[in-house]
C-alpha positions in Angstrom: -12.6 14.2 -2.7 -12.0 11.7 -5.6 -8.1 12.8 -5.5 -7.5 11.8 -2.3 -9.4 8.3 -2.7 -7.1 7.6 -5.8 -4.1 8.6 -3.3 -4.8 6.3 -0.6 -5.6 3.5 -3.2 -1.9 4.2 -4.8 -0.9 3.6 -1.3 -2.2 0.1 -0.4 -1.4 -0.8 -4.5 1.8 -1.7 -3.2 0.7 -3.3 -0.1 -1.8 -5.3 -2.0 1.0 -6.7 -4.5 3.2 -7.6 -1.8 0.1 -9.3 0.1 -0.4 -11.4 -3.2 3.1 -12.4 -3.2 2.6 -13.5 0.2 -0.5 -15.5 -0.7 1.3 -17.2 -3.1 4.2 -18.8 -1.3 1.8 -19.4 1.5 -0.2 -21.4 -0.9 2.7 -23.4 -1.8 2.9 -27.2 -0.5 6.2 -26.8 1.5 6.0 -31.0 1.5 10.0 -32.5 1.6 11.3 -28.8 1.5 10.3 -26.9 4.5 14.1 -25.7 4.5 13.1 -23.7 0.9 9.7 -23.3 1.6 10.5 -20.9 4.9 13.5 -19.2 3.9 10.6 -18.3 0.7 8.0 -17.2 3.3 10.9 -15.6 5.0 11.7 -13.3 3.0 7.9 -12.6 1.9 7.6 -11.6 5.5 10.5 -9.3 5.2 9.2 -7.4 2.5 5.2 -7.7 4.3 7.2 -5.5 6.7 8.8 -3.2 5.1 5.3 -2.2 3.4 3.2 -2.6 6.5 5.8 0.0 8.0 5.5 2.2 5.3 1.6 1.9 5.4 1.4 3.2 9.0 3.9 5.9 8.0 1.7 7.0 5.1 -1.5 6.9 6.8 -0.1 9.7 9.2 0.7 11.6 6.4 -0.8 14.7 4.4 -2.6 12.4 2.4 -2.8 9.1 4.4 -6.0 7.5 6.3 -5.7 10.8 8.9 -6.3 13.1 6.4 -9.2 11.6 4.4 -10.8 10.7 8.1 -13.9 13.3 8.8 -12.1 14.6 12.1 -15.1 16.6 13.0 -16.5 12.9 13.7 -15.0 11.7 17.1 -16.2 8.4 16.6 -14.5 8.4 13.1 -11.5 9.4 14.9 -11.5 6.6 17.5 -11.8 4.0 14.9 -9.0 5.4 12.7 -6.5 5.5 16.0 -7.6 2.0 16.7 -7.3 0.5 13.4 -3.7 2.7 13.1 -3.4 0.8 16.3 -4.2 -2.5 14.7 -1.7 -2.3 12.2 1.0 -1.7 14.6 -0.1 -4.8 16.3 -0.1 -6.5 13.0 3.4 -5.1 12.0 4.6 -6.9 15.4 2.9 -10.3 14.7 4.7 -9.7 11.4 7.7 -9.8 12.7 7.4 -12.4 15.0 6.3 -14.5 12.6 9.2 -13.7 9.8 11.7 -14.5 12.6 9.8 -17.8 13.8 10.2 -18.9 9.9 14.0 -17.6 9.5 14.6 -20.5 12.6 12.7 -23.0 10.5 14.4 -22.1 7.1 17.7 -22.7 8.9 19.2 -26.4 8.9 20.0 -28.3 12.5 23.6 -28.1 10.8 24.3 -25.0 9.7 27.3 -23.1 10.1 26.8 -22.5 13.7 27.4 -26.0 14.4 30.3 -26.2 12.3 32.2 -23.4 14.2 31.3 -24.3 17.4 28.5 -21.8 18.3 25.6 -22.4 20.3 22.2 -20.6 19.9 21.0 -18.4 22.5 19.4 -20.2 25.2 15.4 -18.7 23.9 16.2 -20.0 20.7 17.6 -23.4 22.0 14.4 -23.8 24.0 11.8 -23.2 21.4 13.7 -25.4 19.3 14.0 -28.5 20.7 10.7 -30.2 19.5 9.9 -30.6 16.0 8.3 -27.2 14.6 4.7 -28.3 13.5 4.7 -26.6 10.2 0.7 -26.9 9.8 0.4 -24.8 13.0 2.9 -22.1 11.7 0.8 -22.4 8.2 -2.1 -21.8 10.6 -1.1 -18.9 11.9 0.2 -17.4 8.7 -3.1 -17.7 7.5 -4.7 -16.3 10.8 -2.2 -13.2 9.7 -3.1 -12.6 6.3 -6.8 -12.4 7.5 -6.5 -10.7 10.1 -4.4 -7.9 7.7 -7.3 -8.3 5.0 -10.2 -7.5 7.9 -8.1 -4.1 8.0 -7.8 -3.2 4.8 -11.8 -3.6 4.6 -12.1 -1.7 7.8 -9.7 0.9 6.3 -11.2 1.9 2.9 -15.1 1.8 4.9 -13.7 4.4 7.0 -12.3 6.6 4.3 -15.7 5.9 2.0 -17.9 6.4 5.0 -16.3 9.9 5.7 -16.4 10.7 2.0 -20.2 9.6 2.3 -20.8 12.2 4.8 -18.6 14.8 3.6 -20.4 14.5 0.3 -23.9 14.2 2.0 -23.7 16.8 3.7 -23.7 19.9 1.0 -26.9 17.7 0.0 
């Protein structure tokens, strides 16, 4: 059983280094340069879900969350489809988010304007008003929470079906 711990821990390894990448721009003060500071959370996003998809993919795998998930345990089961459910939820908020900060990083200005192009009319409306950069801090914070709840939830599954299996030769 210690094998496929150490698997599923190689697994959110990368997850977790790309979680404290994320925690460190969205420590940053973006102050003056909310321009910077967005096209920096940006593309921490991007790369949140790129790992995030590869996570769900893995956990469906030979040696991902369904495999190291007593599936003799129906009620192990039902929390392991609803936190792979989670994720997916998570991977869309994700997304959301990283385009709601590619619209902030870009300039009222930018090239667009210069040749003449309009943004789409959903784009145009959520962008009239200022964007409230504390709120979209906010929610990025919400997010990374959220994501960290999950990973807890994740590895008391695996250890509580490990508990078991082990328990039960006892």
């Amino acid at each position: 059983m210690t094998a496929k711990i150490s698997v599923c821990a190689a697994h959110t390894d990368r997850l977790g280094d790309v979680l404290d990448q994320f925690r460190i721009v969205l420590g940053e003060h973006a102050g003056a340069d909310e321009y910077s500071w967005a096209g920096r959370m940006w593309y921490a996003l991007g790369r949140l879900e790129k790992e995030l998809q590869r996570h769900i993919e893995l956990a469906k795998g030979p040696d991902g969350l369904a495999a190291e998930v007593d599936q003799s345990r129906p009620t192990l089961v039902r929390q392991q489809e609803k936190l792979q459910q989670d994720y997916q939820n998570l991977l869309e908020q994700c997304l959301a988010l990283k385009w709601e900060m590619y619209r902030l990083s870009q300039p009222l200005d930018g090239p667009a304007a210069e040749l003449g192009k309009s943004l789409p009319a959903a784009v145009e409306n959520a962008s009239t008003g200022p964007v409230n950069v504390a709120t979209l801090r906010e929610r990025l914070e919400q997010f990374l929470t959220r994501l960290e709840e999950y990973q807890q939830k994740e590895a008391g599954l695996v250890l509580e079906s490990v508990t078991t299996d082990i328990g039960a030769g006892d």
